[in-house]
TORKOL-4160 file (C-alpha; in steps of 0.2 Angstrom, whole numbers, padded with zeros to 4 digits, m for minus):
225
<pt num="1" X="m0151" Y="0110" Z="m0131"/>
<pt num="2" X="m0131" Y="0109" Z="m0133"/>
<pt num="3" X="m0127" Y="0093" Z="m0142"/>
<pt num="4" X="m0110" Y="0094" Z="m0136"/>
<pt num="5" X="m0116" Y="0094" Z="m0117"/>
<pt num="6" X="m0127" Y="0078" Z="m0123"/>
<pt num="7" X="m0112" Y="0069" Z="m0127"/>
<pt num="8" X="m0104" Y="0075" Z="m0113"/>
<pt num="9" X="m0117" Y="0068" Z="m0099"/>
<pt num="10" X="m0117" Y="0051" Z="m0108"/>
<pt num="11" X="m0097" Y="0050" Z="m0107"/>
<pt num="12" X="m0100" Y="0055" Z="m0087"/>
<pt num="13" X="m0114" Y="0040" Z="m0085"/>
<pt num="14" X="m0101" Y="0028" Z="m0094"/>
<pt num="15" X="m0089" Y="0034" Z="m0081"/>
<pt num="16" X="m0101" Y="0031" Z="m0065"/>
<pt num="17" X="m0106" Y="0013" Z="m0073"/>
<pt num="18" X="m0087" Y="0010" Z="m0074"/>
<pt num="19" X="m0081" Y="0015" Z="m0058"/>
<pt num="20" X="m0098" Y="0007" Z="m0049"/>
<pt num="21" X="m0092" Y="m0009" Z="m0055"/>
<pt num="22" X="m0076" Y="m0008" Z="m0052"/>
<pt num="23" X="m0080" Y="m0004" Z="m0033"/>
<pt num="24" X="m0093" Y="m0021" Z="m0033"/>
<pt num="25" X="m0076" Y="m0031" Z="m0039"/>
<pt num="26" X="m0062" Y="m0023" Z="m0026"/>
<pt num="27" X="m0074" Y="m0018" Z="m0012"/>
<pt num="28" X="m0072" Y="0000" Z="m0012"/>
<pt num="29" X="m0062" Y="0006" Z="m0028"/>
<pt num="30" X="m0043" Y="0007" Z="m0029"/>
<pt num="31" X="m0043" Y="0000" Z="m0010"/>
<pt num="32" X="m0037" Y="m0020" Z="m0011"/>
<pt num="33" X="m0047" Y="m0033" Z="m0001"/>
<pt num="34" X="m0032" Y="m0042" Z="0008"/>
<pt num="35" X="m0031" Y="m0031" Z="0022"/>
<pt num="36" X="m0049" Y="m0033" Z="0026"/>
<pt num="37" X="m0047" Y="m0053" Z="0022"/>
<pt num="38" X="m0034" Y="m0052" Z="0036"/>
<pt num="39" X="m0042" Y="m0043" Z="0048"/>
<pt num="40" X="m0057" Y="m0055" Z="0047"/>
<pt num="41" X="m0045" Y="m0070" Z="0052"/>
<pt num="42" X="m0041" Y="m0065" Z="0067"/>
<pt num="43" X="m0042" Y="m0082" Z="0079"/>
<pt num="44" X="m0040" Y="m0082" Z="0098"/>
<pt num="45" X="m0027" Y="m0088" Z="0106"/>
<pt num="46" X="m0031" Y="m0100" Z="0121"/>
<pt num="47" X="m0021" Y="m0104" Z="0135"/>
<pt num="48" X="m0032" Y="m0112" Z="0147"/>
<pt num="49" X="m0051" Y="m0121" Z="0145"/>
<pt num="50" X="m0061" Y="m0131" Z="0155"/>
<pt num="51" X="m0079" Y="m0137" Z="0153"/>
<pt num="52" X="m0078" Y="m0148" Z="0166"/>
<pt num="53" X="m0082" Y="m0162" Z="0159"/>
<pt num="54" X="m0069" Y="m0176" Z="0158"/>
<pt num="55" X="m0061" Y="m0167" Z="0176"/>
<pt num="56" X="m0064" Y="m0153" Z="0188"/>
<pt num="57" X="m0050" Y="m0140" Z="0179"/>
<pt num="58" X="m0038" Y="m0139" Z="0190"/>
<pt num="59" X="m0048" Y="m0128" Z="0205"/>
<pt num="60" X="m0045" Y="m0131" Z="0223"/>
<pt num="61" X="m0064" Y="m0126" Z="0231"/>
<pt num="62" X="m0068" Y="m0124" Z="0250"/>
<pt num="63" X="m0086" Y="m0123" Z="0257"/>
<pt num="64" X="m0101" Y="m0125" Z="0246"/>
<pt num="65" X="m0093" Y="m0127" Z="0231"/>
<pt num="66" X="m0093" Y="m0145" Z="0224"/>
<pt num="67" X="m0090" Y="m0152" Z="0205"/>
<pt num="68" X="m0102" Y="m0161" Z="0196"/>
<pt num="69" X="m0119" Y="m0161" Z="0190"/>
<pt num="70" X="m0132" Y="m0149" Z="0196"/>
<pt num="71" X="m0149" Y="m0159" Z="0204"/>
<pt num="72" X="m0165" Y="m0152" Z="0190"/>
<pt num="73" X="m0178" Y="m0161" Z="0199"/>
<pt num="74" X="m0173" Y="m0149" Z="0214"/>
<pt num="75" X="m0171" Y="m0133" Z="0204"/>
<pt num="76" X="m0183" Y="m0138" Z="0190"/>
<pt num="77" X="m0177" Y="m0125" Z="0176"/>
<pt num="78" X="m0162" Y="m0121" Z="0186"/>
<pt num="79" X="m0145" Y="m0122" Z="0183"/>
<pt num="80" X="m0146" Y="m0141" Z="0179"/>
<pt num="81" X="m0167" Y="m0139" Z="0171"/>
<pt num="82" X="m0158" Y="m0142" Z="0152"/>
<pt num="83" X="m0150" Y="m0126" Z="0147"/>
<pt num="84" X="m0133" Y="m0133" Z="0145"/>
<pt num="85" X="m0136" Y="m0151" Z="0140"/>
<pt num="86" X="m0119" Y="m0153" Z="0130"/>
<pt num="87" X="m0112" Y="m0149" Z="0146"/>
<pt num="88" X="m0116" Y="m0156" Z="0161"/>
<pt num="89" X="m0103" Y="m0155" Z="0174"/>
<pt num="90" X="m0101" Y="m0139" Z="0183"/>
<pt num="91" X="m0094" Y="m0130" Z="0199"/>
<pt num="92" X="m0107" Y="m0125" Z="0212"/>
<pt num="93" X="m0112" Y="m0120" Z="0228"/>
<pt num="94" X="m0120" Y="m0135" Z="0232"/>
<pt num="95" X="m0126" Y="m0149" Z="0218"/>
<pt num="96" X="m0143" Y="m0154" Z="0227"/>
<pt num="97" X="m0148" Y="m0140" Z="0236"/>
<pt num="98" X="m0149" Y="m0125" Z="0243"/>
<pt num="99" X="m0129" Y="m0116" Z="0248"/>
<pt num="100" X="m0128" Y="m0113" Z="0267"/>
<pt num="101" X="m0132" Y="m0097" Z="0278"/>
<pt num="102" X="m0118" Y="m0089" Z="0286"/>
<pt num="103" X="m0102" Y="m0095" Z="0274"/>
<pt num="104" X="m0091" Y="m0089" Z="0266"/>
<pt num="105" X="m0085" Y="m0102" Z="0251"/>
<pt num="106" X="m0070" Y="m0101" Z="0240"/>
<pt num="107" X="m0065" Y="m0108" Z="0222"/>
<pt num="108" X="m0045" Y="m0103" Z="0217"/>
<pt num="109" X="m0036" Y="m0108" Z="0203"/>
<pt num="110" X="m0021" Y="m0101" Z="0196"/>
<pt num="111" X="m0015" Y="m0094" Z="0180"/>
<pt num="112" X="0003" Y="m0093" Z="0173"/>
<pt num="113" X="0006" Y="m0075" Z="0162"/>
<pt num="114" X="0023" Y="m0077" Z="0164"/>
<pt num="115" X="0026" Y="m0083" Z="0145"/>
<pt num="116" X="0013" Y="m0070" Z="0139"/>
<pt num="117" X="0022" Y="m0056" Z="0127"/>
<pt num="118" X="0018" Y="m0037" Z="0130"/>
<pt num="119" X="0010" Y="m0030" Z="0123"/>
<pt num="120" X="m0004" Y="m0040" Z="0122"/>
<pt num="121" X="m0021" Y="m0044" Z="0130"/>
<pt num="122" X="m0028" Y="m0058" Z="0139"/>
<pt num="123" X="m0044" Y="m0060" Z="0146"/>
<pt num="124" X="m0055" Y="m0073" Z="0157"/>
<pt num="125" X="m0072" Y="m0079" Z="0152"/>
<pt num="126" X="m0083" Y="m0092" Z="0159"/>
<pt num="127" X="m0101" Y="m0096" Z="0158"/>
<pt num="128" X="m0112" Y="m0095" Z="0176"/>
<pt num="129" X="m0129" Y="m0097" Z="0183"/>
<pt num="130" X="m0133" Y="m0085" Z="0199"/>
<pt num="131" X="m0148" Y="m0087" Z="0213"/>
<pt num="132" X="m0145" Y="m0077" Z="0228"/>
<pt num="133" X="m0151" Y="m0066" Z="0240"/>
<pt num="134" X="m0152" Y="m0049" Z="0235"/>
<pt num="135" X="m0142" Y="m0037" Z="0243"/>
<pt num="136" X="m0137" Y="m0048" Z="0256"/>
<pt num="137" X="m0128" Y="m0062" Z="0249"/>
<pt num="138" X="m0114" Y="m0059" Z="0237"/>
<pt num="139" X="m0102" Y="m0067" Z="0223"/>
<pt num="140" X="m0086" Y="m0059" Z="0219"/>
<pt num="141" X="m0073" Y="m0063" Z="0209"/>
<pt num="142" X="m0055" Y="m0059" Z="0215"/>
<pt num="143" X="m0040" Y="m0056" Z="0206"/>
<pt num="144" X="m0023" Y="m0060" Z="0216"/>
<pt num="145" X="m0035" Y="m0058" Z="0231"/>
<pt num="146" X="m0042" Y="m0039" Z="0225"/>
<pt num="147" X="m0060" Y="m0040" Z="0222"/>
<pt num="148" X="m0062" Y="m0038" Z="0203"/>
<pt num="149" X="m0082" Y="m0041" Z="0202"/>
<pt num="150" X="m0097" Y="m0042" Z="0213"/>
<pt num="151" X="m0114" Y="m0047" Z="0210"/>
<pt num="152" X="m0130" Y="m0050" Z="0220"/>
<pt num="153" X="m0147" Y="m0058" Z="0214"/>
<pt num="154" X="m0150" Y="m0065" Z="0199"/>
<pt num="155" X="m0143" Y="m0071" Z="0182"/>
<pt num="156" X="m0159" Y="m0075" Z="0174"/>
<pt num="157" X="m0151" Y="m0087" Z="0166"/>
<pt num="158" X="m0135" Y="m0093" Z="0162"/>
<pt num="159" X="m0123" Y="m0078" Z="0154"/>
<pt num="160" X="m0104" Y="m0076" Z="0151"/>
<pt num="161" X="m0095" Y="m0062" Z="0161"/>
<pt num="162" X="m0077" Y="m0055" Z="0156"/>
<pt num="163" X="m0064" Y="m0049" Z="0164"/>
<pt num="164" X="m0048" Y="m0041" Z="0157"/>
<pt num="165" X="m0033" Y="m0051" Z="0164"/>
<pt num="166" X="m0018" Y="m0040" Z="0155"/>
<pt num="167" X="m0013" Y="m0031" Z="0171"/>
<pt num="168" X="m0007" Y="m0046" Z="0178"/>
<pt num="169" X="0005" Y="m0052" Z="0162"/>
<pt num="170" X="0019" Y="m0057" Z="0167"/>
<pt num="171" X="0015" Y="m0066" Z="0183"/>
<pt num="172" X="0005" Y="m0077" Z="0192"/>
<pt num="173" X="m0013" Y="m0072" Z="0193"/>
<pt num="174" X="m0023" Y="m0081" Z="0205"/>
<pt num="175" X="m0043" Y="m0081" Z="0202"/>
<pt num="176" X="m0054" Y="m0083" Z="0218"/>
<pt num="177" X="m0073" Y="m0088" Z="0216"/>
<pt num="178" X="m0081" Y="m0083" Z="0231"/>
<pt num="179" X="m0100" Y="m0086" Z="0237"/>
<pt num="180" X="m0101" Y="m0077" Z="0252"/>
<pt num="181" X="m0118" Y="m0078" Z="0263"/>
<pt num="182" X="m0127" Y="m0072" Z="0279"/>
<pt num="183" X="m0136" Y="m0081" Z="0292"/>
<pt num="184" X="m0154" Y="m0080" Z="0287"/>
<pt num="185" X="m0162" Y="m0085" Z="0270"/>
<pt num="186" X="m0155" Y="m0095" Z="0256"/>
<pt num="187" X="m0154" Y="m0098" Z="0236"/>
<pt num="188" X="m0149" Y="m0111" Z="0224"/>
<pt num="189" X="m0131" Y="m0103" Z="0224"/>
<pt num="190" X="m0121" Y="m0098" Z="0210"/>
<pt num="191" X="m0114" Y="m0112" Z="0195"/>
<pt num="192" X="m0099" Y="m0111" Z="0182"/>
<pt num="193" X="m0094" Y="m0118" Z="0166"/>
<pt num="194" X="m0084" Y="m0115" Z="0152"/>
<pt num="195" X="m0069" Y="m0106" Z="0159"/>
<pt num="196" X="m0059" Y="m0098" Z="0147"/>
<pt num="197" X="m0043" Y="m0089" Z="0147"/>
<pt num="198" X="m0036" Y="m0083" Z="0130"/>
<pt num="199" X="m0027" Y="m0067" Z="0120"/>
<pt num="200" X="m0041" Y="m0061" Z="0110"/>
<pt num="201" X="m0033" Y="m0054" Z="0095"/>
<pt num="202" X="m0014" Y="m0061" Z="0095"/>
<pt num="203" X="0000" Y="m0051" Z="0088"/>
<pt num="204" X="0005" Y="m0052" Z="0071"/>
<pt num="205" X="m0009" Y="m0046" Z="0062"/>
<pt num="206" X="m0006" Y="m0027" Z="0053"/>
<pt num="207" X="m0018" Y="m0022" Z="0065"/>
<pt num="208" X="m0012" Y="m0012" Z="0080"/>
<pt num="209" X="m0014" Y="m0017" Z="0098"/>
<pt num="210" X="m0030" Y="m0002" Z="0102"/>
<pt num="211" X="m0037" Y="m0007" Z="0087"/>
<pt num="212" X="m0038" Y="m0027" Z="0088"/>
<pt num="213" X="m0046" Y="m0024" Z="0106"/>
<pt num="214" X="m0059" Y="m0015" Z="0099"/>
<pt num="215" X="m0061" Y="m0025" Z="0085"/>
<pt num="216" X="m0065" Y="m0039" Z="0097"/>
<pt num="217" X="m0077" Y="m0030" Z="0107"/>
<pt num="218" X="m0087" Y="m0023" Z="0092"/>
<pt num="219" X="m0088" Y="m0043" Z="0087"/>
<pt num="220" X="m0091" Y="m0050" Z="0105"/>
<pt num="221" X="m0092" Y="m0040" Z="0118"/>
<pt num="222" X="m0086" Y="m0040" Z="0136"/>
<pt num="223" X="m0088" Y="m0031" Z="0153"/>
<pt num="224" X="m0073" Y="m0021" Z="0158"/>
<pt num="225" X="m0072" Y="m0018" Z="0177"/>
């Protein structure tokens, strides 16, 4: 064999021992840390939340919908059965019962965007618990009166829908709960908690406004509607 090429391999496996451990101290080698460090502490910003606890958050309901704690000896692993027990208090389409046939019933609140920068992104997220007739009794969301969501059935369980609010920055945006129901046949309803409205990945971090978003949906996910 060639002692030359001999001496040569083992100067090549001194360089891949040196570089390997050069990458296990910086990460990826020649590429500092800091930017990724950054990146990492991204924290939401939070204009509005509510758990509904010490008050009912601000929201004006009509119909069904009532503020309070839900009955678990009526819907016995329900809304109220124990899943939420650090949080209690919620807005629902009837505490104690079942909601009633043929109404339609509202829960508004308003959101001020007028202070919010652009560009930027703000979304709103809540918590909720839904029992209804399938197909034939509905919740939406509305945004400034345009339905932005609908659903029909059930939850199976609680869960914690999105929705992007950005287009409304700027303005006033009002969100509208609405349970509407027909005249025959009726559920436990549909229960809230935890509304959140927030900018996801604030400006002034070196990451661009496209890439921030999806950084926050790779790491929490949300519906986009």
């Amino acid at each position: 064999r060639d002692p030359g090429r001999r001496v040569h391999g083992r100067a090549v496996a001194r360089r891949h021992v040196l570089v390997g451990a050069l990458r296990g101290l910086s990460g990826r080698a020649g590429r500092p840390r800091n930017r990724v460090a950054r990146a990492a502490e991204i924290v939401p910003q939070v204009l509005y939340t509510s758990e509904f606890e010490a008050d009912n958050g601000g929201f004006s309901p009509s119909g069904d919908w009532q503020w309070g704690t839900p009955n678990s000896a009526a819907y016995p692993g329900g809304p109220g059965g124990g899943s939420r027990p650090n949080s209690p208090n919620v807005w629902g389409t009837q505490l104690s019962g079942p909601y009633t046939n043929g109404l339609v019933s509202h829960l508004i609140r308003s959101f001020d965007l007028t202070a919010v920068p652009t560009p930027e992104s703000v979304l709103l997220k809540w918590s909720e618990w839904l029992e209804t007739e399938a197909g034939y009794d509905f919740a939406s969301v509305l945004l400034n009166g345009q339905v932005a969501m609908t659903s029909s059935g059930s939850s199976s369980g609680w869960r914690d829908p999105v929705l992007d609010l950005s287009p409304f920055i700027g303005q006033i945006v009002s969100v509208d709960f609405v349970l509407e129901t027909d005249s025959i046949i009726n559920y436990p309803g549909w229960y809230l908690d935890d509304v959140r409205v927030f900018i996801p990945c604030p400006s002034g971090s070196d990451l661009s406004l496209e890439a921030r978003r999806a950084k926050w949906e790779r790491g929490r996910g949300f519906l986009r509607t």
